[in-house]
C-alpha positions as a Markdown table, in Angstrom:
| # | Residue | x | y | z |
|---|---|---|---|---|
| 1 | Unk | 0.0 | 0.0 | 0.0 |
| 2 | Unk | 1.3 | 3.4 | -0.6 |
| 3 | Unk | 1.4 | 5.9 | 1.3 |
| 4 | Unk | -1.6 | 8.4 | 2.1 |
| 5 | Unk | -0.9 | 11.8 | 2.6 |
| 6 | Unk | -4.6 | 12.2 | 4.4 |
| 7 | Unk | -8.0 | 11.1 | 4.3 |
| 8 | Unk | -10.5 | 12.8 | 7.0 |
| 9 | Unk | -13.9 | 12.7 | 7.8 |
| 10 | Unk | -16.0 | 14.2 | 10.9 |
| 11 | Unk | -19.0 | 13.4 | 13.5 |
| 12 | Unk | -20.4 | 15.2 | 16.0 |
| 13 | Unk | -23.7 | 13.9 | 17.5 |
| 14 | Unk | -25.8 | 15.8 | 20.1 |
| 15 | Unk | -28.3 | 14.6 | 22.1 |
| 16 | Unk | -31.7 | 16.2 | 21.4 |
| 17 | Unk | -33.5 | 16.9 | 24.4 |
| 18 | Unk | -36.9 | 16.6 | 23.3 |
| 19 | Unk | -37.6 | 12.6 | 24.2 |
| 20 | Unk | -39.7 | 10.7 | 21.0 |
| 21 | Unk | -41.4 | 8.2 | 22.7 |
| 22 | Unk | -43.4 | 5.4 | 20.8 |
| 23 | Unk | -39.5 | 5.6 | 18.8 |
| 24 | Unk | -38.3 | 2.1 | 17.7 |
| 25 | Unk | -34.2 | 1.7 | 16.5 |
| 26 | Unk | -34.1 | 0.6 | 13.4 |
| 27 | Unk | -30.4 | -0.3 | 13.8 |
| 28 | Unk | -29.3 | -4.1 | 12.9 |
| 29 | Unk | -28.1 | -5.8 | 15.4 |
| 30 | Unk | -24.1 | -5.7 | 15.1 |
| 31 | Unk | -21.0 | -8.2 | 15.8 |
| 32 | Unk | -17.4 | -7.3 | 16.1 |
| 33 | Unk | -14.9 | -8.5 | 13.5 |
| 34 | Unk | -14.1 | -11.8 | 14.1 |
| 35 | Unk | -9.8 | -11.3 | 12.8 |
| 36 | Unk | -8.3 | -9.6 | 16.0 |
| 37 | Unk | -6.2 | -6.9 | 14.8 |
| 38 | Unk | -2.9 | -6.0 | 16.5 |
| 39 | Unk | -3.5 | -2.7 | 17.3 |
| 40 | Unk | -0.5 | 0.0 | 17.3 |
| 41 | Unk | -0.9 | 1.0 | 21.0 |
| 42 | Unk | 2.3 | 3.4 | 20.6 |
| 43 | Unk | 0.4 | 5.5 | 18.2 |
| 44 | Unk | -2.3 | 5.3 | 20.0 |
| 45 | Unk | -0.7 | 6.9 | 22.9 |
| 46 | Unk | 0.7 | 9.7 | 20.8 |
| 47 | Unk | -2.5 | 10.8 | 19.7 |
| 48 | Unk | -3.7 | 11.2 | 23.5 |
| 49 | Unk | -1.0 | 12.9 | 24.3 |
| 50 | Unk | -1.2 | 15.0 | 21.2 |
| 51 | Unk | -4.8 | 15.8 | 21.8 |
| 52 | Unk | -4.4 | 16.8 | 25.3 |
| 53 | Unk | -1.1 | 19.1 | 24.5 |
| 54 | Unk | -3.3 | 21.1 | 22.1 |
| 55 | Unk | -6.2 | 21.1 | 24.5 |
| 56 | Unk | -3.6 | 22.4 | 27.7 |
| 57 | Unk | -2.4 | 25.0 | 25.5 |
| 58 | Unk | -5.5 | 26.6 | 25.1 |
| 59 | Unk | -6.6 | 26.4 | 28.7 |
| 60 | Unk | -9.0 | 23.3 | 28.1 |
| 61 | Unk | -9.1 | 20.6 | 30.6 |
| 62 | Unk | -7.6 | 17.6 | 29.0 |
| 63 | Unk | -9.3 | 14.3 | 28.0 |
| 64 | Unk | -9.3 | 11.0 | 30.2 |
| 65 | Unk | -8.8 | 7.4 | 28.6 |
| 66 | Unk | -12.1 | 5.5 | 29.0 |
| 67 | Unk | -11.1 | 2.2 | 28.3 |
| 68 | Unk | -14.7 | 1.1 | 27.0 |
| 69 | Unk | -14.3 | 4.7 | 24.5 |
| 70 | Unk | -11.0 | 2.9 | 23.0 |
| 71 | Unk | -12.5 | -0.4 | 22.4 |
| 72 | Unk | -15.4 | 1.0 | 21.0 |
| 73 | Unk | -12.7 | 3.0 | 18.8 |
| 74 | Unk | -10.9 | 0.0 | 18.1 |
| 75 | Unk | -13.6 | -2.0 | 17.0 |
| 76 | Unk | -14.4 | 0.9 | 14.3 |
| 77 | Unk | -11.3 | 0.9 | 13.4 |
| 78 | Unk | -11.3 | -3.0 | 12.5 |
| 79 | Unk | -14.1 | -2.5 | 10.3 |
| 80 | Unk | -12.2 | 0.2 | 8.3 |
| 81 | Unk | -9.8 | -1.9 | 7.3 |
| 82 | Unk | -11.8 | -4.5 | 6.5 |
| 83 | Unk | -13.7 | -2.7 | 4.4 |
| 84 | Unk | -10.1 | 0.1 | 3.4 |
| 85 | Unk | -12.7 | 2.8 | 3.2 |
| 86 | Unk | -13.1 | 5.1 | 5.8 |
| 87 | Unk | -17.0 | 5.8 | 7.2 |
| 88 | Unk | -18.8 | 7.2 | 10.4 |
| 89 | Unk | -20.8 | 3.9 | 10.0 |
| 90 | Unk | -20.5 | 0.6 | 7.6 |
| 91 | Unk | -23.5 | -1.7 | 7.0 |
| 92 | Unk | -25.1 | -3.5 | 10.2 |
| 93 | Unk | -22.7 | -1.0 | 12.5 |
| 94 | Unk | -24.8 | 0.9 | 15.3 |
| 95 | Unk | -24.6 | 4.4 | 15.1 |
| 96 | Unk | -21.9 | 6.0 | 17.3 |
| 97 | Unk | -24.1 | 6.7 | 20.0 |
| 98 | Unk | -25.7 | 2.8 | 20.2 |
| 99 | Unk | -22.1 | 1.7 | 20.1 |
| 100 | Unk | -20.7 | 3.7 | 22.9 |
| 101 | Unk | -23.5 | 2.7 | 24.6 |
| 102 | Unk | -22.7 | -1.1 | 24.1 |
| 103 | Unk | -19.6 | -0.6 | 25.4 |
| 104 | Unk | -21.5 | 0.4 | 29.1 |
| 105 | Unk | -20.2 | 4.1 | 28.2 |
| 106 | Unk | -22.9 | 6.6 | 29.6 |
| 107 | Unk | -22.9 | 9.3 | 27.3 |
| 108 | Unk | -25.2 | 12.5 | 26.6 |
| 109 | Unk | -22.6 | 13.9 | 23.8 |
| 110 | Unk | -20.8 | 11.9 | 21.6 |
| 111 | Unk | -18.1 | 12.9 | 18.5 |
| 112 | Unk | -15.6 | 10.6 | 15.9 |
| 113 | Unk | -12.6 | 11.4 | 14.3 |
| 114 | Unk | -11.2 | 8.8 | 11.6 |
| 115 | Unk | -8.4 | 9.2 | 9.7 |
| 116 | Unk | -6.0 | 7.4 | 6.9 |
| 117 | Unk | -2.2 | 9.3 | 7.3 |
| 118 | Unk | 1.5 | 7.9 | 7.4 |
| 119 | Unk | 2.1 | 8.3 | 11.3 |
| 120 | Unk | 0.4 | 9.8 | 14.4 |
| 121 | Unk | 1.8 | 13.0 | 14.1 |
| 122 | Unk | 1.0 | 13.4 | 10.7 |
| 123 | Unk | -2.4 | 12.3 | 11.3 |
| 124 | Unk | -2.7 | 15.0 | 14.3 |
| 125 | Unk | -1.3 | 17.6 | 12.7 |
| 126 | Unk | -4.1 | 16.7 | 9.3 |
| 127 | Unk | -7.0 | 16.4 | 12.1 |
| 128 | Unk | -5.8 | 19.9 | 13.7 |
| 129 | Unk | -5.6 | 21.6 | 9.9 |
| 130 | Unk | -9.5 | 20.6 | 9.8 |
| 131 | Unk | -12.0 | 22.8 | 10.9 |
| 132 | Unk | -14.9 | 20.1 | 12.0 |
| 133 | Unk | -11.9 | 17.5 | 13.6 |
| 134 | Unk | -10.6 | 20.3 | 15.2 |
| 135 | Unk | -13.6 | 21.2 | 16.8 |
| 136 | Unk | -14.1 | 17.5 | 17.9 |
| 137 | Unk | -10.6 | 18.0 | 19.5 |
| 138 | Unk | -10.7 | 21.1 | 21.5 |
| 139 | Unk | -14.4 | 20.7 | 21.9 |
| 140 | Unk | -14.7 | 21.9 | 26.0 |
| 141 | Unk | -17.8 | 19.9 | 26.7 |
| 142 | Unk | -15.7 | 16.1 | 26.1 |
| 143 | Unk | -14.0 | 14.5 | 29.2 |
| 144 | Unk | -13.1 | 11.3 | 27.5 |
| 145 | Unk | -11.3 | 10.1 | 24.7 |
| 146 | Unk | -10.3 | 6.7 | 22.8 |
| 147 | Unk | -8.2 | 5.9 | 20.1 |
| 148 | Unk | -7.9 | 2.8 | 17.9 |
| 149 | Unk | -4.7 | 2.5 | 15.5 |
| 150 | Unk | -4.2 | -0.1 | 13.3 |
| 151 | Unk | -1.5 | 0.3 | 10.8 |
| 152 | Unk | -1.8 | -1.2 | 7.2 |
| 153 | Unk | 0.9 | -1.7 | 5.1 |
| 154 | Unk | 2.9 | 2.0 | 4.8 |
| 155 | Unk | -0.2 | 3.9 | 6.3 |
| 156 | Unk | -2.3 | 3.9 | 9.6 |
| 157 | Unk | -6.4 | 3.7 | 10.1 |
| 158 | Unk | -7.3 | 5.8 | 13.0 |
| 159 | Unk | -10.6 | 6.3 | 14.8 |
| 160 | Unk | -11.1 | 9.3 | 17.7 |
| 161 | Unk | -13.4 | 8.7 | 19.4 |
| 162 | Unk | -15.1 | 11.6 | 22.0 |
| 163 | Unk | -17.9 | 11.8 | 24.6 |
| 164 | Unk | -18.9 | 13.8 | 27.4 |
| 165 | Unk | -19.6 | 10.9 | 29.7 |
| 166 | Unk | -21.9 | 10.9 | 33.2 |
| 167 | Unk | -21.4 | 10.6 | 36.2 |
| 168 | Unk | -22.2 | 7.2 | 37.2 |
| 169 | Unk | -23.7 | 6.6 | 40.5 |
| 170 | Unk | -26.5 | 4.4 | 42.0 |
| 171 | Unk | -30.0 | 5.5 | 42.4 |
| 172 | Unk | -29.9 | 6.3 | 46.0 |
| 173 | Unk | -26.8 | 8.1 | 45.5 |
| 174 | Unk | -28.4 | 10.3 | 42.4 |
| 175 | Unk | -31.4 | 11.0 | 44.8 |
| 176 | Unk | -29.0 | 12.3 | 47.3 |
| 177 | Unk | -27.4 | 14.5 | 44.4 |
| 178 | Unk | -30.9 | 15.6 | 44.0 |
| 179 | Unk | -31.6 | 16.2 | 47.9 |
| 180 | Unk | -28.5 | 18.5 | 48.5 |
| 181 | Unk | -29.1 | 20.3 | 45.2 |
| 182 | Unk | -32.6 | 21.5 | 46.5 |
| 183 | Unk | -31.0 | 21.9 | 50.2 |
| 184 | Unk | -28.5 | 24.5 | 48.3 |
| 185 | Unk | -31.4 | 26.0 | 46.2 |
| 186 | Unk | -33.2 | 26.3 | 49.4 |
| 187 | Unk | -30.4 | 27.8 | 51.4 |
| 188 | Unk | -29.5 | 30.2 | 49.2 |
| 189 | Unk | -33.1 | 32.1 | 49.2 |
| 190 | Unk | -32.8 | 32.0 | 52.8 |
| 191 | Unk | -35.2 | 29.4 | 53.6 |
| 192 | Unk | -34.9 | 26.5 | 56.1 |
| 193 | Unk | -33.6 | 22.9 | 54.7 |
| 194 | Unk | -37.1 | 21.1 | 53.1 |
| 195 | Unk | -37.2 | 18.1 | 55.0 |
| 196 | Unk | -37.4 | 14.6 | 52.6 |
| 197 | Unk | -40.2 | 12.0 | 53.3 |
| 198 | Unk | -39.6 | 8.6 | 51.7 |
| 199 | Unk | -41.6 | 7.1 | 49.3 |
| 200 | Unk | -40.3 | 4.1 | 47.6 |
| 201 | Unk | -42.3 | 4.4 | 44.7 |
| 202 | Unk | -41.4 | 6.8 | 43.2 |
| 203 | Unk | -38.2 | 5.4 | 42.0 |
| 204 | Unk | -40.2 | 2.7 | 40.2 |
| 205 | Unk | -42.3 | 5.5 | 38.5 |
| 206 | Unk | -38.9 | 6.9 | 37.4 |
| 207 | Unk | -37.8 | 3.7 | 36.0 |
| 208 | Unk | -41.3 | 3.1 | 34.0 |
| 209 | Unk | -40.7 | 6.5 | 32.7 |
| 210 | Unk | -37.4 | 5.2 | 30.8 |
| 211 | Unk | -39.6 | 2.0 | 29.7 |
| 212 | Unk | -42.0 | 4.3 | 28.0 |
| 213 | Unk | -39.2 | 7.1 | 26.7 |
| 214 | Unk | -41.6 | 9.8 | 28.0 |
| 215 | Unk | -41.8 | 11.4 | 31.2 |
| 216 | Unk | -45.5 | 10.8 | 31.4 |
| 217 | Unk | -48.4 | 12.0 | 32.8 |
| 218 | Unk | -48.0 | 12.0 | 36.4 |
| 219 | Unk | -50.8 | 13.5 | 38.2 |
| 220 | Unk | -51.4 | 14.5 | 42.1 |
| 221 | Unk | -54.7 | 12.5 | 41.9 |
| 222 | Unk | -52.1 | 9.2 | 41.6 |
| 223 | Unk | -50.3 | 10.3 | 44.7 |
| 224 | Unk | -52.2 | 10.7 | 47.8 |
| 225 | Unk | -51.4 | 13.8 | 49.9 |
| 226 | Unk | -49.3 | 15.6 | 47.1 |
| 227 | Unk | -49.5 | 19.2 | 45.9 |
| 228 | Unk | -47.5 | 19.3 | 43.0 |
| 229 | Unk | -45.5 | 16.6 | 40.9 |
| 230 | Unk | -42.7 | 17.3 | 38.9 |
| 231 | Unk | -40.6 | 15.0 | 36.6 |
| 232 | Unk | -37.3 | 15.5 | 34.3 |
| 233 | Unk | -34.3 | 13.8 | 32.9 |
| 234 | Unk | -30.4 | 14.7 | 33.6 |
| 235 | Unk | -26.9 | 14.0 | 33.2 |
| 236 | Unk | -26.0 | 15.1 | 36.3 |
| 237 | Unk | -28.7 | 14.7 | 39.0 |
| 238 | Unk | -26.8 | 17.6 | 40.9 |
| 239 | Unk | -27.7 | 20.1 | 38.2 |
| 240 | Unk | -31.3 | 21.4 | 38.4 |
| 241 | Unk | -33.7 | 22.0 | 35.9 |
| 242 | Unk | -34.8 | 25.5 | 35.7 |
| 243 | Unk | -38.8 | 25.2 | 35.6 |
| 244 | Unk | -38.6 | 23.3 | 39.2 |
| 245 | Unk | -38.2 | 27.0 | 40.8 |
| 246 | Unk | -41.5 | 27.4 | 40.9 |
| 247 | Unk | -41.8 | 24.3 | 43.3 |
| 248 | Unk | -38.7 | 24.8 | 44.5 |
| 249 | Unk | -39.8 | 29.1 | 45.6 |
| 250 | Unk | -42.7 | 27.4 | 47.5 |
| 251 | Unk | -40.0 | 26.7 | 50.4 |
| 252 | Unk | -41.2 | 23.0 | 50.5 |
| 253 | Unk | -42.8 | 23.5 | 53.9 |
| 254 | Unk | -44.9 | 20.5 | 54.6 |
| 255 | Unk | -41.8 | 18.5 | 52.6 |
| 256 | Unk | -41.0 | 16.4 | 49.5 |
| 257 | Unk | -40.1 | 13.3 | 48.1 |
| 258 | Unk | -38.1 | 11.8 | 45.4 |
| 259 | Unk | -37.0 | 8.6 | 42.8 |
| 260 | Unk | -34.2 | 8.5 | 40.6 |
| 261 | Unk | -33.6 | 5.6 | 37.8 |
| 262 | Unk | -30.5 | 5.5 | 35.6 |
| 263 | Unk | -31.7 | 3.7 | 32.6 |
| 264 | Unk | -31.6 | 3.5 | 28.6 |
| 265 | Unk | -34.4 | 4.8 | 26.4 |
| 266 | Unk | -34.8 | 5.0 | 22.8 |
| 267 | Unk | -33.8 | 8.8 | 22.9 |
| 268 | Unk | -31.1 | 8.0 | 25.6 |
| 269 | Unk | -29.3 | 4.2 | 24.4 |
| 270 | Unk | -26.5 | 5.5 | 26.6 |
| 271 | Unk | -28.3 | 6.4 | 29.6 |
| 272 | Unk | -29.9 | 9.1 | 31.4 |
| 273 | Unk | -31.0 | 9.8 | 35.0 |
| 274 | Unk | -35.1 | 9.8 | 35.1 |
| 275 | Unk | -36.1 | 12.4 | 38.1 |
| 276 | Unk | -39.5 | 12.6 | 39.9 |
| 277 | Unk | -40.1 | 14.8 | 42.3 |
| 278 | Unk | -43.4 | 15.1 | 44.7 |
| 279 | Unk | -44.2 | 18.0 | 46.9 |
| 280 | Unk | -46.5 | 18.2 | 49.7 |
C-alpha cells in the first residue's frame, strides 16, 4: 500500500433533548470483527498525548482514557480496514451513540474522528488543519477520549473517538445528588432545609418513565397527599432543571419526596437519569 498523505472525515452527534417516545431503532443488530487486529498501542498513545497538548495549551481541561471509548474505537477501526474505506458507519454497524452505549459508556454527547495518514503525528497535525476535527478535538464539553490505530501496510487507520460521559452513580446516590441540590437552592433564598419524606415508589415510576421514553403523565390524583408533581431527565442529577423554581420558591414546607432511575431509552441508548419529584 502506498502511502496516504490524508483522508479525514468528521462526527459530531448531540443529544436532542426533546424525548420521542413510541420511537423504535431501526439499527441491525451488530457483531465485532471476528480477525483480531494487532493494534499500534504506541500511536495510539501519541494521539492522547497530542490531543491533550493542544487542548492544555489553550486552557481546556484535558481528555481522560475510558477504556470502554477505546475499544469502541478500536472496534471501528477494525471494520475500516476490513472494508479500506473510511465511514462514520458501515453496513449492520450501530450508530456511534448505540455503540458507545454497548460498550456500558454513559454518554449525553458523543463525537468521531477517523483518519488514513502515514504516522500519528501526521495524522494530528491533518485532524488539527481541519476545521470540523478540530472542533471535535478542543471541543470543552468532552471529558473522554479513545483511540484505535491499526497500521496497514505503509499507512495507519485511526478512529477518535469523544464523549462527554456521566457521572455514574446508584440510584440512592443520584437521589442524594438531588436532595443536596434543593438543600443548596433552598439555602440560598434563605429558607430552612425542606425536609425529605420517603416514598419508595417513586423510584419505580422513574424507571417506568425510561420504559415508555416519556416522562409521562403524572398526576397528584395518583399520589395521595401531594400538591404538586414534577418530573425531568439529567446528566448530572446535581444540576437542576430551571422550571422546578417554581416548586422549589414554595420553600417545600410540609416536605417532598423523590425517585431516581438510571436507565436506557430510545432517545437515551447511553443512559440518562429519570427524576420525579413530589411536593407536599
Amino acid at each position: 500500500m502506498v502511502p496516504i498523505t490524508s483522508i479525514l472525515l468528521a462526527m459530531v452527534l448531540l443529544l436532542s433533548p426533546t424525548l420521542l417516545a413510541g420511537q423504535e431503532s431501526a439499527v441491525a443488530p451488530y457483531e465485532a470483527p471476528s480477525n483480531s487486529a494487532k493494534f499500534d498501542t504506541s500511536a495510539e498513545a501519541e494521539l492522547v498525548s497530542l490531543i491533550n497538548q493542544a487542548r492544555t495549551e489553550l486552557g481546556l481541561q484535558p481528555l481522560a482514557v475510558d477504556p470502554r471509548l477505546t475499544q469502541a474505537a478500536r472496534k471501528h477501526t477494525e471494520l475500516m480496514v476490513q472494508h479500506q474505506a473510511l465511514s462514520h458507519q458501515f453496513s449492520g454497524e450501530p450508530g456511534l451513540q448505540q455503540r458507545f452505549a454497548n460498550e456500558g459508556l454513559p454518554s449525553d454527547r458523543e463525537a468521531e474522528n477517523v483518519d488514513l495518514d502515514q504516522d500519528a503525528a501526521s495524522a494530528h497535525q491533518a485532524l488539527m488543519h481541519s476545521p470540523p476535527h478540530r472542533q471535535n478535538i478542543l471541543d470543552p464539553d468532552y471529558n473522554v477520549v479513545g483511540v484505535g490505530v491499526i497500521r496497514k501496510g505503509e499507512n495507519i487507520y485511526v478512529t477518535e473517538d469523544f464523549a462527554r460521559r456521566l457521572p455514574e452513580m446508584s440510584e440512592p446516590q443520584a437521589e442524594s445528588e438531588v436532595q443536596a441540590a434543593i438543600n443548596q437552592y433552598e439555602g440560598a433564598r434563605g429558607l430552612p432545609v425542606p425536609v425529605r419524606k420517603p416514598l419508595p415508589e417513586l423510584r419505580k415510576r422513574a424507571c417506568n418513565m425510561s420504559l415508555n421514553d416519556s416522562l409521562g403523565d403524572l398526576s397528584t390524583a395518583q399520589l395521595p397527599g401531594a400538591q404538586a408533581v414534577f418530573a425531568w431527565t439529567a446528566g448530572d442529577p446535581n444540576k437542576l432543571p430551571k422550571a422546578i423554581d417554581k416548586i422549589l420558591d414554595s420553600g417545600l414546607p410540609s416536605g417532598y419526596s423523590l425517585g431516581a432511575c438510571f436507565a436506557p431509552s430510545v432517545s437515551h441508548p447511553g443512559g440518562i437519569y429519570w427524576l420525579v419529584m413530589v411536593s407536599y
